[in-house]
C-alpha positions, -999 to 999 in steps of 0.1 A, spaced: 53 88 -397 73 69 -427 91 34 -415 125 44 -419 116 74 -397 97 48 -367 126 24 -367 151 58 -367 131 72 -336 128 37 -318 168 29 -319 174 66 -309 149 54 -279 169 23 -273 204 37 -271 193 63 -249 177 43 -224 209 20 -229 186 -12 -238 202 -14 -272 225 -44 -264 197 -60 -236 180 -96 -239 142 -90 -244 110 -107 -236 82 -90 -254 46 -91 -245 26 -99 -277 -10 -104 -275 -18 -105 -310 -29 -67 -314 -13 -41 -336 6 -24 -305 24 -59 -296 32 -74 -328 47 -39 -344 68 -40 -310 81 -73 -317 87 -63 -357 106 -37 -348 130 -49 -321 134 -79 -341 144 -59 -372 167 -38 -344 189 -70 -339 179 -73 -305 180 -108 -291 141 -114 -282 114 -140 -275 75 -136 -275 53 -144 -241 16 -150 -247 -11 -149 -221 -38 -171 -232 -71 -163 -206 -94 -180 -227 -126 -150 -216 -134 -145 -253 -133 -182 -267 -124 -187 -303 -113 -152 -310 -84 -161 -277 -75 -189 -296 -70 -170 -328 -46 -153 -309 -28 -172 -296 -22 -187 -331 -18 -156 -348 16 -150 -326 28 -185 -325 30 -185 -364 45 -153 -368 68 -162 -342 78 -197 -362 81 -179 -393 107 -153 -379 128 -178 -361 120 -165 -325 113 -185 -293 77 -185 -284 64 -192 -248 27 -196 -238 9 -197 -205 -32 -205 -204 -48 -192 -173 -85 -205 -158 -97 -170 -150 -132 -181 -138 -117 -210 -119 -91 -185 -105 -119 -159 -95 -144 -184 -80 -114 -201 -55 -99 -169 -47 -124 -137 -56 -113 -104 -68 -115 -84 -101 -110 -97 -137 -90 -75 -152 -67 -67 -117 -62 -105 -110 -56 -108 -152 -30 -84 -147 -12 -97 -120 -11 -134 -132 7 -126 -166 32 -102 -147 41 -126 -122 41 -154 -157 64 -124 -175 88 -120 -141 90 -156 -135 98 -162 -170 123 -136 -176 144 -151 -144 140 -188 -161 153 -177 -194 175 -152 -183 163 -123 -203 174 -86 -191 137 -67 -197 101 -75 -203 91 -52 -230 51 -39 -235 38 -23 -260 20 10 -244 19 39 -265 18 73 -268 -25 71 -259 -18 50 -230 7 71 -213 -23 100 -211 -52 78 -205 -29 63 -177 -21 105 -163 -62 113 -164 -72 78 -151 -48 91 -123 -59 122 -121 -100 113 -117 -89 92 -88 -69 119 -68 -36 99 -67 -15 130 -64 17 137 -83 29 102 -84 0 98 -113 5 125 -129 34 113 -150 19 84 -167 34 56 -179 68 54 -172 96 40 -196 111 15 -173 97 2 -142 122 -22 -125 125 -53 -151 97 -39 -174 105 -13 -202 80 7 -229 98 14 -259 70 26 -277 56 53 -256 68 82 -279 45 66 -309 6 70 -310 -22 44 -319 -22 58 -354 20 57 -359 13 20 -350 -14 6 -368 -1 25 -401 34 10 -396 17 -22 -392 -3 -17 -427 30 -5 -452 50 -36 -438 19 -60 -435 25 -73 -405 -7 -96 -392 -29 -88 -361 -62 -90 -347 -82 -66 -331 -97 -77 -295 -133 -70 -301 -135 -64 -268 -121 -32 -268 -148 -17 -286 -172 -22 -255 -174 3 -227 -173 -20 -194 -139 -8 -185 -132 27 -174 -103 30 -197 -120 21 -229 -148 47 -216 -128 74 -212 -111 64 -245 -147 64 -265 -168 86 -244 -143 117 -229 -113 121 -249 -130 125 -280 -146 156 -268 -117 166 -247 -104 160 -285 -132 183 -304 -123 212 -283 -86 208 -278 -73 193 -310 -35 191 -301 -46 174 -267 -27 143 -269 7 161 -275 0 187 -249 -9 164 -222 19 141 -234 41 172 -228 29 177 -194 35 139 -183 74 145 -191 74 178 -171 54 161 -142 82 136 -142 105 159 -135 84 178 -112 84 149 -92 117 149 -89 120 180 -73 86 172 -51 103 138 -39 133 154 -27 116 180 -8 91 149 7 121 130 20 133 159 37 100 165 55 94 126 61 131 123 80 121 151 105 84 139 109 86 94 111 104 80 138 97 43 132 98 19 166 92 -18 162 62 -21 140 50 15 148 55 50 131 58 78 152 48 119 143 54 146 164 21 168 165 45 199 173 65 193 139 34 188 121 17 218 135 47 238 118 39 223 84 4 233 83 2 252 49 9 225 30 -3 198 59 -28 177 38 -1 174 8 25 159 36 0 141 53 -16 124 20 27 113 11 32 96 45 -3 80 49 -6 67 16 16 37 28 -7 26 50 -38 25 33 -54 57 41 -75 76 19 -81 113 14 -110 117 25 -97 106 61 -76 133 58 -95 158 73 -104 134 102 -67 127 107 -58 162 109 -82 173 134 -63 142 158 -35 168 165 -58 185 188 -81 155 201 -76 138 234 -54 105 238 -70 75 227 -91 88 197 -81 76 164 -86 69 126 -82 40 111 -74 21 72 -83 -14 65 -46 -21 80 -31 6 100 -48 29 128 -38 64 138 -37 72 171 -36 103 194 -11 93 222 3 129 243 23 146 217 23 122 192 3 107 161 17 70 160 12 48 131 2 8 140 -9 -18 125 -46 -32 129 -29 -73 135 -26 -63 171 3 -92 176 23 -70 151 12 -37 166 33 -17 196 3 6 208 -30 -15 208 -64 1 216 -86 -17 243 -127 -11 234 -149 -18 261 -163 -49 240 -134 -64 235 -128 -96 255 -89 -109 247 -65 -87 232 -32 -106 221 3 -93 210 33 -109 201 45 -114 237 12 -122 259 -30 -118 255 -46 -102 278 -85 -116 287 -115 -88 297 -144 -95 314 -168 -69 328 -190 -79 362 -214 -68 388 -188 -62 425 -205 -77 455 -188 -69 488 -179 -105 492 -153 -105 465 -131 -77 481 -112 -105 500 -99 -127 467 -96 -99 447 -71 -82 479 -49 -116 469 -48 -117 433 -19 -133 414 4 -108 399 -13 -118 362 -49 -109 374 -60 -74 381 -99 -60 388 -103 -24 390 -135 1 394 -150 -2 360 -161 35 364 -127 51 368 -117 41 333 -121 62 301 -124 38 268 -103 32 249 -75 20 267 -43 17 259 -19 -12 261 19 -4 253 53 -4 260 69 12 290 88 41 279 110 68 295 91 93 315 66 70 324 52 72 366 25 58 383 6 56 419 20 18 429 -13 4 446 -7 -2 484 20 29 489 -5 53 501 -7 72 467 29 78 462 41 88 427 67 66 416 84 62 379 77 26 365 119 26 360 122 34 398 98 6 401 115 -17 380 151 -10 393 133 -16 432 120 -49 417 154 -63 403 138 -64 368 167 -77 346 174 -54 319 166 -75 292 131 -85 307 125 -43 309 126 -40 275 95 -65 274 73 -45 301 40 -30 291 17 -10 306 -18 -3 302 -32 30 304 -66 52 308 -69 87 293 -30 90 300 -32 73 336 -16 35 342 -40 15 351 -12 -14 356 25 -25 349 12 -57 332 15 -85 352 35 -63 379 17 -38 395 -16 -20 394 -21 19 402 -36 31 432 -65 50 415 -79 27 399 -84 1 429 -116 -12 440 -133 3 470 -168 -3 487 -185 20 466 -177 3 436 -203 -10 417 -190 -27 390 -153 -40 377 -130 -49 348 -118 -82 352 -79 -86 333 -60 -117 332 -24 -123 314 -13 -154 296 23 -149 286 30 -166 252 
């Protein structure tokens, strides 16, 4: 590509994506991509400045950098900011990856920045060969549509003018107008999976396919698109399937049932969220016909069967609505009270106290419960067998209009529950089924502490 016909295409790029006329901080590490960025909106008559991440991992050669930027900046006139980050030190306090927790630092740097000095975009240099390592990255790693389309020209604040240009365009545009940069030697190694896939698999992907890069370049601008299309459709779905209430997400089974040729696709869209992956999916999925109780779970969010419904809930259990009880468990707290357990041997002696309980302690037959339980709140529909009314049914609103219950304090009433059966209006009332009797043999201690 001749220069005159790289700055043409870029300005065509700029006015379309209406950044001609913008305030730009640019992202120049010292390489070919970043410094041909800068040359080119600077030539463009673009109001810039340069940002530089210093990390010091590779010693002199970051150093280099660093200088290699700061004098080209001087010598064009344009306003040059530099941050130096301790990654060991940054590692070793607070762990994580290198290259994730690189990342991160000099986009937070580029953000806070940009705010500061009042600039309108951060500009990057990715390129044509980014976009597509970025789509088969994706694609390896089973991120569904959303990676399919690469990298995008603008996300939020950040903007990619030279994604239409490959490596080659770049460096050779670099070359006729001499304009300095250093090559990170570092990018010759294979310890990343991008610089892998860029030695190791696209060459031969290359070899057999020798227009690859365009035709997979294509198909990121058509998945773009179809995503449209597939969004629009998703939303749809997702208003008819999540009911959210408080903290929790609620699906109808029946409604999912319906959706079941494309069931996994909706699924893998809702859960993603929540930090489910797909290969739970299958294990979800199967919930729709389990029995109450059973669930999946993410490292934040569980999934649990409840009647007719797959609901959504956070693992923090003083965030969550619908918290499961394990037999092992020995306090349970939530945002309004905890709740202690304690599992012991009944001796006949102890009917007596445990007839005159406070309203905040319960024991019931240890065998009459299914684990896990339940602990939620009340909702409409709910009834139970108030202990002491000779196994009458009663609804726990019934209850709580008999008791005087304010309405704002009904609002606040849990329950907790065995395989669909309350075991106890918290702190109210227990049910009738589960009381202790002689032949008991061992019971489930529960005491409330109201926060």
């Amino acid at each position: 590509m001749k220069n005159q016909s790289m700055k043409h295409l870029l300005t065509k790029v700029l006015e379309e994506q209406l950044w001609k006329h913008k305030k730009m901080l640019i992202a120049v590490s010292g390489g070919s991509d970043s410094m041909v960025l800068a040359a080119l909106l600077k030539e463009s008559g673009i109001t810039i400045a340069i940002a530089h991440c210093n990390f010091g991992l590779r010693g002199e050669d970051s150093d280099l950098d660093e200088q290699l930027v700061n004098t080209w900046a001087k010598e064009n006139n344009i306003e040059f900011y530099i941050k130096r980050f301790d990654i060991p030190e940054i590692l070793k306090a607070k762990g994580g990856n290198l290259q994730e927790t690189a990342r991160e630092l000099r986009y937070a740097w580029f953000e806070e920045l940009r705010q500061e000095m009042n600039f309108d975009f951060v500009a990057t240099a990715h390129h044509k060969q980014d976009s597509v390592e970025t789509m088969l990255i994706n694609f390896f790693k089973g991120t569904g549509i959303a990676g399919m389309h690469g990298i995008l020209p603008q996300q939020g604040k950040i903007i990619r003018p030279l994604l239409q240009f490959t490596k080659d365009e770049i460096k050779e545009y670099a070359t006729a107008n001499n304009i300095p940069w250093r090559e990170d030697r570092s990018n010759a190694k294979d310890d990343y999976t991008r610089n892998a896939l860029r030695h190791q698999l696209f060459p031969v992907i290359e070899s057999l396919f020798p227009n690859v890069l365009e035709n997979l370049s294509g198909n990121t601008n058509r998945f773009r698109e179809v995503e449209l299309l597939y969004r629009e459709s998703l939303e749809r779905h997702t208003k008819k399937l999540l009911e959210q209430r408080q903290h929790d997400w609620y699906i109808p089974v029946l409604k999912l049932k319906k959706l079941q040729p494309v069931i996994q696709t909706i699924l893998w869209e809702l859960l993603q969220p929540f930090s489910f992956n797909p290969a739970q999916l299958k294990d979800i999925i199967r919930l729709q016909d389990a029995e109450t109780g059973k669930y999946v779970e993410s490292s934040t969010h569980r999934i649990i069967k409840n009647r007719d419904f797959l609901i959504i809930t956070p693992n923090t259990t003083t965030e969550s609505t619908h918290v499961l009880v394990e037999r092992n468990d020995s306090v349970i707290s939530t945002s309004n009270f905890s709740l202690a357990l304690k599992e012991k041997d009944f001796r006949p002696l102890d009917m007596d106290s445990i007839k005159h309980l406070q309203p905040e302690e319960l024991c019931i037959d240890l065998e009459k419960v299914t684990f896990p339980l339940l602990l939620r709140p009340k909702k409409t529909g709910d009834y139970f067998y108030p202990l002491g009314t000779n196994s009458k049914k009663k609804k726990v609103s019934k209850y709580l209009i008999e008791q005087k219950v304010p309405l704002h304090e009904k609002e606040l009433v849990w329950v907790l529950e065995s395989d669909k059966k309350i075991i106890w209006v918290i702190g109210m009332r227990a049910d009738d089924r589960f009381k202790v009797n002689a032949a008991t043999k061992k019971i489930l201690s529960l005491k409330l502490k109201k926060n």
